[in-house]
C-alpha positions as CSV (number, residue, x, y, z in Angstrom):
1,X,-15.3,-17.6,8.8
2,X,-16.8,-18.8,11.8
3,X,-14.2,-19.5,15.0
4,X,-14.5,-20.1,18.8
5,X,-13.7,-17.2,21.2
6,X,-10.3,-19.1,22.5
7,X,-9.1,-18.9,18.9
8,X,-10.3,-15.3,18.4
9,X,-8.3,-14.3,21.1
10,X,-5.3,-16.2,20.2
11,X,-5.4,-14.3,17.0
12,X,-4.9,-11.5,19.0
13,X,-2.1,-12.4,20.8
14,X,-0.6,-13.8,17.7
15,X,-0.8,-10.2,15.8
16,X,0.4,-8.5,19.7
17,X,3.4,-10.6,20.7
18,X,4.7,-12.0,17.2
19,X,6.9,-15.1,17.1
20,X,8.0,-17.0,14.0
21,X,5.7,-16.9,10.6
22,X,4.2,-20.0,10.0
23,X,1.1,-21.6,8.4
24,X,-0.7,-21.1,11.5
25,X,0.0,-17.6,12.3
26,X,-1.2,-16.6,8.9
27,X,-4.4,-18.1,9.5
28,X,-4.8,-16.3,12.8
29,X,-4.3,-13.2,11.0
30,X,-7.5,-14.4,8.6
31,X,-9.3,-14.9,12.0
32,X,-8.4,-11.3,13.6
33,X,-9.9,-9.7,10.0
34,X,-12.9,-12.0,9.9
35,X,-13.9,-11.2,13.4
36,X,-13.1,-7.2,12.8
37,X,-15.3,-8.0,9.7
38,X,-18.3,-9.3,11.8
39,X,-18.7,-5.5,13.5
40,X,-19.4,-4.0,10.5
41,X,-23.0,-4.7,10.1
42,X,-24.6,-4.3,13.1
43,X,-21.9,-0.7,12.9
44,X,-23.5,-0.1,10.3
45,X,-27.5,-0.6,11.5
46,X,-26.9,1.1,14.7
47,X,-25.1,4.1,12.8
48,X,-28.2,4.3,10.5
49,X,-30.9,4.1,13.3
50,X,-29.0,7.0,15.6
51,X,-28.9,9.3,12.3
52,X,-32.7,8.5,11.8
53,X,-33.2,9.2,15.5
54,X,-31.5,12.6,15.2
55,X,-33.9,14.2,12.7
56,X,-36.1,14.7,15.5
57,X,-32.9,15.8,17.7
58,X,-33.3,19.6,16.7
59,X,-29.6,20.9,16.9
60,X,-26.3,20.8,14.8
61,X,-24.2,17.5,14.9
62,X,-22.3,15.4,12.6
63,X,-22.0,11.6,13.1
64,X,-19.5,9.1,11.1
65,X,-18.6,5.7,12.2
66,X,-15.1,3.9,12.0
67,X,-14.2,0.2,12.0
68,X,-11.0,0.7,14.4
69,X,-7.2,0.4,12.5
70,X,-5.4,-2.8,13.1
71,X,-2.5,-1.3,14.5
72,X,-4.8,0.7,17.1
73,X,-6.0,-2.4,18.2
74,X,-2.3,-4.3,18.3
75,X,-1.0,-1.5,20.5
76,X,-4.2,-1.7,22.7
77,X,-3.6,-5.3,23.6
78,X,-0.2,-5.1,24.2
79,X,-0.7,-2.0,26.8
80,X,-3.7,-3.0,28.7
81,X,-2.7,-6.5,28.5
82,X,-6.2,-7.6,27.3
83,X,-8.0,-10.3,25.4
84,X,-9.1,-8.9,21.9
85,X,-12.6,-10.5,22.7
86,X,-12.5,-7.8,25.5
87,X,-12.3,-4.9,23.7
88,X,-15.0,-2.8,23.1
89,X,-14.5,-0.3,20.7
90,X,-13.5,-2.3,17.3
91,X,-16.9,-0.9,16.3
92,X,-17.1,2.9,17.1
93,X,-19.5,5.8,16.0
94,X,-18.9,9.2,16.6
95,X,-21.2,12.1,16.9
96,X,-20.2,16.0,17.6
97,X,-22.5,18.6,18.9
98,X,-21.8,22.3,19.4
99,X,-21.3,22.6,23.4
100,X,-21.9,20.4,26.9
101,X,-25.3,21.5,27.0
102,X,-26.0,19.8,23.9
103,X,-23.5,16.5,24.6
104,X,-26.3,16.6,27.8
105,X,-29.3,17.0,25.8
106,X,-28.2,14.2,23.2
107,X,-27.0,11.9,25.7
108,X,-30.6,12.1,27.1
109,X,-32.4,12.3,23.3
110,X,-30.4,9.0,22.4
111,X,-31.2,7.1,26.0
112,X,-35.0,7.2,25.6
113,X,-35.0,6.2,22.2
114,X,-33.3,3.3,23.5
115,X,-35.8,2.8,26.1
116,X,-38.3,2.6,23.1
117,X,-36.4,0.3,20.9
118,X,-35.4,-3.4,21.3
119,X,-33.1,-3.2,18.4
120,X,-29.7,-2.5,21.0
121,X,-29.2,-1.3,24.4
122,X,-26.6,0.7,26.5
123,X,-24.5,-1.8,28.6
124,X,-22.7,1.4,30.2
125,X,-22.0,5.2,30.0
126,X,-18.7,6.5,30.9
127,X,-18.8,10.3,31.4
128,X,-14.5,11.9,31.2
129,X,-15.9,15.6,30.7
130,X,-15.3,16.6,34.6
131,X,-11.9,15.3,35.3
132,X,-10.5,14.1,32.2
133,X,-9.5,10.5,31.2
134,X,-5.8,9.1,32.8
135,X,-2.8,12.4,32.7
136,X,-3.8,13.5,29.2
137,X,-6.6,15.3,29.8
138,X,-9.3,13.6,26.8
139,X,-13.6,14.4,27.5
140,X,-16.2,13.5,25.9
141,X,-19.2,10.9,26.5
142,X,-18.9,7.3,26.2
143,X,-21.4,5.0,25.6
144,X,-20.8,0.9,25.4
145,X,-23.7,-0.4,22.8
146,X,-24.4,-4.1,22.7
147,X,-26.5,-5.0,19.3
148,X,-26.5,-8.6,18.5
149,X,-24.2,-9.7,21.2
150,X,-21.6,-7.4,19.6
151,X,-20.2,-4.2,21.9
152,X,-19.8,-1.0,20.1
153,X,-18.5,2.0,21.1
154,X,-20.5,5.5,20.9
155,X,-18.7,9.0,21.3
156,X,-20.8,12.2,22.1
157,X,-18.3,15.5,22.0
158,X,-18.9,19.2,22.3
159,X,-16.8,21.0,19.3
160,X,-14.3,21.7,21.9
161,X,-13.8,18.5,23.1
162,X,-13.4,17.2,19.7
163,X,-11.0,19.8,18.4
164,X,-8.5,19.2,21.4
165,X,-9.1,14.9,20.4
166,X,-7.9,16.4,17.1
167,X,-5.4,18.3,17.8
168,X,-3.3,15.7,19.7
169,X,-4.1,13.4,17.2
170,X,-2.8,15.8,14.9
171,X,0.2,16.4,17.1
172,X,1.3,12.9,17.6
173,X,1.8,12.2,14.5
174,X,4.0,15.4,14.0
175,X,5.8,14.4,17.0
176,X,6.2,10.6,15.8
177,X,4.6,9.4,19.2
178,X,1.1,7.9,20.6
179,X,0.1,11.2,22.8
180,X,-3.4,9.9,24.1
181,X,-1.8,6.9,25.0
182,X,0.7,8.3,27.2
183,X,3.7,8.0,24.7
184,X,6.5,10.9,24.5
185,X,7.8,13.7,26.7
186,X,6.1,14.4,30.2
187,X,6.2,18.0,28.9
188,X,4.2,17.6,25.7
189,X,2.0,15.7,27.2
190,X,1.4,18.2,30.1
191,X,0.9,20.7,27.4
192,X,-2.2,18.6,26.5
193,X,-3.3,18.4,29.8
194,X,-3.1,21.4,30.9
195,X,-4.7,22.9,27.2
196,X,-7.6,20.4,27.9
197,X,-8.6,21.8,31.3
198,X,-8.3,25.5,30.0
199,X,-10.8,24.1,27.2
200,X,-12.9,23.5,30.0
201,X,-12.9,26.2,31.8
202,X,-13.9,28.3,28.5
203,X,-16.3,26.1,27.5
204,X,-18.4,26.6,31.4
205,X,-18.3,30.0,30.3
206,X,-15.4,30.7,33.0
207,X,-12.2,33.0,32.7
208,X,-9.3,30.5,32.6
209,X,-6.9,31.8,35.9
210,X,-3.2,34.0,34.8
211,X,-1.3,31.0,36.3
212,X,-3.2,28.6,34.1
213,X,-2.1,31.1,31.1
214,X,0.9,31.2,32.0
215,X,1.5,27.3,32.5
216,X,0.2,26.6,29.0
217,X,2.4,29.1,27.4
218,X,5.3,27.7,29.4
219,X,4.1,24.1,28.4
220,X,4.1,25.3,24.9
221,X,7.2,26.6,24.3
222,X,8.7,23.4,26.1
223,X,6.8,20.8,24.1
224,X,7.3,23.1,21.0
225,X,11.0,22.5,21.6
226,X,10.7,19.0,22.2
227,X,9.1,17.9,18.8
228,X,11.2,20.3,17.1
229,X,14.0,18.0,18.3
230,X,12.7,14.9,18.2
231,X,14.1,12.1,15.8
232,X,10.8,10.9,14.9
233,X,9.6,14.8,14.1
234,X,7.6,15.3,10.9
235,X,6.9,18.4,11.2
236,X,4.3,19.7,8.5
237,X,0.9,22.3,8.2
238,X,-1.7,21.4,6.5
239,X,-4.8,23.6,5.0
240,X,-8.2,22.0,3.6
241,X,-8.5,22.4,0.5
242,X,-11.8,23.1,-0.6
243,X,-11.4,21.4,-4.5
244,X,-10.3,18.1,-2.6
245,X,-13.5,18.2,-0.6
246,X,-15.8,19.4,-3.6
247,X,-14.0,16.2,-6.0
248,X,-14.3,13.9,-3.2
249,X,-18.3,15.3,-2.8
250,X,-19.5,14.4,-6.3
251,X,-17.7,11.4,-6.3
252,X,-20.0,10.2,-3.3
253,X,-23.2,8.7,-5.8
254,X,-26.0,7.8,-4.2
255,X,-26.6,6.0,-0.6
256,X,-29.2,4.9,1.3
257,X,-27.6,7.4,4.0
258,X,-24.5,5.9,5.0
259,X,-21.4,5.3,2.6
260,X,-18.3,3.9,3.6
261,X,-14.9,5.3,2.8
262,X,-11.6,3.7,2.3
263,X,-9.5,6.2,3.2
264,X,-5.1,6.6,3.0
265,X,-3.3,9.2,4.0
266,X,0.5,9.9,3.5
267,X,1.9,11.7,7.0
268,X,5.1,12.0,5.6
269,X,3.4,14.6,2.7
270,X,0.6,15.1,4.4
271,X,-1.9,14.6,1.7
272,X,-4.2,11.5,0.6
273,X,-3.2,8.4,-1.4
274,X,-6.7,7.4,-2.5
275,X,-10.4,8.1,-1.0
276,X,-12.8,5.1,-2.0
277,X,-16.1,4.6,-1.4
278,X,-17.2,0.9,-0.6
279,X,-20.0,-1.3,-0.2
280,X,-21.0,-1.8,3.3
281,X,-21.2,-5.8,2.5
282,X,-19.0,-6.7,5.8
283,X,-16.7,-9.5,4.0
284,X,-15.8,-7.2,0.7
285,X,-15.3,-3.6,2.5
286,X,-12.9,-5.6,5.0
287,X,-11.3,-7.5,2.1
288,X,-10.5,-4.3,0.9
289,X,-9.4,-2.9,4.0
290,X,-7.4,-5.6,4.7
291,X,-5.4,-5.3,1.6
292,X,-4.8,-1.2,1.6
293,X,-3.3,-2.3,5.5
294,X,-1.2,-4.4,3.8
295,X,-0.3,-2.4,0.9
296,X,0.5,0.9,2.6
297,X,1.7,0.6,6.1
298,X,1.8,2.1,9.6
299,X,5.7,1.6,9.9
300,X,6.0,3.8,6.2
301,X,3.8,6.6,8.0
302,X,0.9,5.7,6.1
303,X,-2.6,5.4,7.9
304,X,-5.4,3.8,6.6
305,X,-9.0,3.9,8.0
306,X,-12.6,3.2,6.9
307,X,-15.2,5.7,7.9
308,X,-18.5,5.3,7.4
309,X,-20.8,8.4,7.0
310,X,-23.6,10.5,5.2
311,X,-21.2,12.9,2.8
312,X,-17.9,14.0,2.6
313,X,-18.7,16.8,4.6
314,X,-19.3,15.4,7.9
315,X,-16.4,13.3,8.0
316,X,-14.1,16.6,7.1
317,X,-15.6,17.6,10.5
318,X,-15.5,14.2,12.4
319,X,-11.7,13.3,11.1
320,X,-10.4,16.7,10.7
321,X,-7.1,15.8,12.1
322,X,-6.9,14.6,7.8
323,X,-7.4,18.1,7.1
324,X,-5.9,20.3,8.6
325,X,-7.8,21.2,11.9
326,X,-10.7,22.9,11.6
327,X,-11.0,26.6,13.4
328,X,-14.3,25.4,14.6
329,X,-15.4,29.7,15.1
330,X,-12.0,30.8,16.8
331,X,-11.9,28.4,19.4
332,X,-8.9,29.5,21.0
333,X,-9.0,33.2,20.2
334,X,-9.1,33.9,23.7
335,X,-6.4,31.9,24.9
336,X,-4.2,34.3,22.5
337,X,-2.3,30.9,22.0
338,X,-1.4,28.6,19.1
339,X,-0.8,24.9,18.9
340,X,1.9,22.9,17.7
341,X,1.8,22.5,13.6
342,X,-2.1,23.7,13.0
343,X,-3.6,26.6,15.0
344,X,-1.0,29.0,13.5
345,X,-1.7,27.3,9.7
346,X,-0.2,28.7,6.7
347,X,-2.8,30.4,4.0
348,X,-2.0,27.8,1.4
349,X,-2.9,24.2,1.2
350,X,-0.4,20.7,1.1
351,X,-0.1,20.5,-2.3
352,X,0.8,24.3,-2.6
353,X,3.8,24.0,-0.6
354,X,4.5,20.7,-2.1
355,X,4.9,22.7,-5.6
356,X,6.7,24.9,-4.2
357,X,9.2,22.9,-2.6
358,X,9.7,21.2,-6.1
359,X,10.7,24.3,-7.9
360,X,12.9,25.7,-5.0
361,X,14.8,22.3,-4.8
362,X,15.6,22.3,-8.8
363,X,15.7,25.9,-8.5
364,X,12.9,26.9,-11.1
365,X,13.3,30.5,-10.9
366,X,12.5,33.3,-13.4
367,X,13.0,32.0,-17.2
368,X,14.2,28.8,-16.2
369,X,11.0,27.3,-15.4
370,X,8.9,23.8,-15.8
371,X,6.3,22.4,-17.9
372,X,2.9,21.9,-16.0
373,X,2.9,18.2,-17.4
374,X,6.0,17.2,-16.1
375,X,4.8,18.5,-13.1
376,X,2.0,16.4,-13.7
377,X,3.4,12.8,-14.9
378,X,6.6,12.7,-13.7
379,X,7.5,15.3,-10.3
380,X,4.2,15.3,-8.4
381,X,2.2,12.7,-10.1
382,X,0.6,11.7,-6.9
383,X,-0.9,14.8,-6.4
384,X,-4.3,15.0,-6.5
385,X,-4.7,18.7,-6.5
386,X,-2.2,20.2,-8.6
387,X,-3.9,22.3,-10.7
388,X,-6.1,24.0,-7.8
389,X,-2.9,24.4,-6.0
390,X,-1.1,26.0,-8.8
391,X,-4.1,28.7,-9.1
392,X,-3.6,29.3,-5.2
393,X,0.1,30.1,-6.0
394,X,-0.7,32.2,-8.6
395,X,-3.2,34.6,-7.3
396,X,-0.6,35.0,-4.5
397,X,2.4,35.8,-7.2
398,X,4.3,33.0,-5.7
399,X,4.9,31.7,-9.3
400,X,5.3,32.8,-13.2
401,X,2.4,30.9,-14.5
402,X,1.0,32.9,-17.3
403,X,-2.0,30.0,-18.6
404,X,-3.2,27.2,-17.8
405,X,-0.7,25.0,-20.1
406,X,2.3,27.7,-20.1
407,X,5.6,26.8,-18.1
408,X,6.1,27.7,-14.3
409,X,8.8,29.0,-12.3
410,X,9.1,30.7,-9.1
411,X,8.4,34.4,-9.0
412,X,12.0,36.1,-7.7
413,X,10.7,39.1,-6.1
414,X,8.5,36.6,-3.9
415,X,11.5,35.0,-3.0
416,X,11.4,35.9,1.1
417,X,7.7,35.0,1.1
418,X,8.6,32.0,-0.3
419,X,11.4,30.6,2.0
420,X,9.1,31.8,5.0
421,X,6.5,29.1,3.7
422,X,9.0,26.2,2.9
């Protein structure tokens, strides 16, 4: 579908501020996904052309690419008061390298390919790494793309940078609040500000100050104490579990180096819904997308997104906040500090402590136990890793679980261990 920028915008507004359904607003909303639609190609080509650049780069990274959420864009246009024409990052790719030097030494790798190419150019590079965007505290590289009259959005980030974008991710969702975009408590998001500038300072290789310590414990406690009694709080850990990843892995099939992923995940469990792997035909993947937004929503906690990258693999590094949090090599050993909900993560995974909530809620313990399918088809049907969640259990005597098919119960002299993971 083919409309003028006036109506593309007023689309915008439409999905922003609003008013009364009618015939017309439900068109707008076919406008709004039509035009997100049209950023998935050339997404796609630039996405493909950057990871055939960086063979030749000769260091670590992972790249994915992300067609941006619709209610990431609604709340965009309401706060910055913007037409959705204007924005700029609909289209977005994302690519992590180990430290500055290397976000440096990309920046520069990807900037003369450019020069050589007359496929896209760089409109503009935005660089938050010394100061920090706004109060919160984000860095990383920006770079504004424009292929094909389309602007798309390219992120370079050191590992640090990107666990810390992570982490408050992570975090405002626990918290029930939009942290990056200045939502919540002044306290919490000190904590993140204050966390990111320690981050720095460790990452140029320079001993983070006593006072600086000191603040971010302070900050932590405080926002700790905040989210704990928030109203919105969903307070959960998560762990990755490794048979998720490996399913999800040889489910991928064969690409021409790039598949796209439909992707749901349930905050209020903390697991996924579904992972699907679409065509990167712009009008079917957004079809799709469109109706999983429509199906499982932002106001029931769910969040659905469509990355688009090699494998499996680099997208548990790219969207780790889905995950868990990646340690990325004991980042914040130093600081001798945790984070809110997934530095100080529990040994087992979501679905683990999902079982194990189920049993301790219809107290399953000792001989009075449960069948592993009723577990299966009518308590935890949803969950996609039951039966490598169940062998976690059991190698850690949380549970009676004799075979694979014999009943389950919780094991008694655990019982402390237990309640200390619930």
């Amino acid at each position: 579908m083919s409309s003028s920028k006036s109506r593309i915008d007023k689309s915008g507004r439409s999905l922003a501020f609003p008013a009364e359904l009618t015939e017309e607003s439900i068109e707008l909303e076919d406008v709004f996904d039509s035009y997100r639609a049209s950023f998935l190609e050339p997404l796609s080509r630039t996405t493909l052309e950057l990871q055939n650049w960086l063979h030749g780069y000769g260091g670590r990274y992972y790249i994915a690419q992300r067609l941006k959420r619709k209610p990431q864009i609604i709340r965009k246009l309401k706060r910055l008061s913007v037409r959705l024409t204007q924005l700029q990052d609909i289209g977005g790719c994302r690519i992590i390298v180990d430290n500055n030097r290397d976000v440096d030494k990309l920046l520069k790798f990807i900037q003369d390919h450019v020069a050589d190419s007359s496929t896209f150019t760089i409109s503009r590079v935005t660089d938050y790494r010394d100061r920090g965007r706004d109060d919160t505290g984000y860095r990383s590289v920006h770079l504004i793309i424009d292929r094909a009259g389309k602007n798309l959005e390219l992120q370079i980030r050191s590992r640090i940078q990107h666990y810390w974008a992570e982490s408050i991710e992570r975090t405002s969702v626990i918290y029930g609040y939009h942290l990056k975009e200045k939502e919540g408590d002044e306290a919490v998001i000190a904590y993140f500000k204050v966390l990111s500038d320690v981050f720095y300072e460790i990452e140029g290789s320079r001993e983070p100050s006593h006072q600086s310590k000191i603040l971010l414990d302070d900050l932590r406690l405080r926002a700790e104490a905040v989210i704990s009694q928030s109203d919105k709080n969903r307070v959960f850990d998560s762990f990755v579990n490794e048979d998720i990843v490996k399913t999800l892995s040889a489910a991928e099939g064969a690409s021409d180096g790039l598949n796209n992923w439909l992707i749901v995940f349930d905050w209020n469990t903390g697991a996924f819904v579904t992972w699907d792997t679409v065509g990167r035909d712009p009008l079917e993947a957004v079809k799709k997308y469109v109706s999983y937004e429509r199906q499982f929503t932002a106001a029931d906690n769910y969040e659905v997104v469509m990355i688009g990258s090699s494998d499996v693999s680099s997208v548990r590094k790219t969207h780790s906040h889905y995950f868990g949090i990646d340690e990325y090599e004991n980042i914040l050993e130093s600081l001798d500090q945790s984070i809110l909900g997934f530095a100080t993560r529990m040994d087992i995974d979501v679905g683990a402590r999902q079982i194990l909530a189920l049993l301790f809620r219809r107290k399953y313990w000792g001989k009075k136990s449960v069948s592993l399918d009723t577990l299966k088809n009518h308590y935890l049907k949803n969950l996609m890793s039951i039966e490598s969640s169940l062998k976690v259990l059991k190698e850690k005597d949380l549970i009676n679980m004799n075979s694979a098919q014999s009943p389950i119960s919780l094991n008694i002299k655990k019982k402390a261990e237990i309640q200390a993971y619930l």
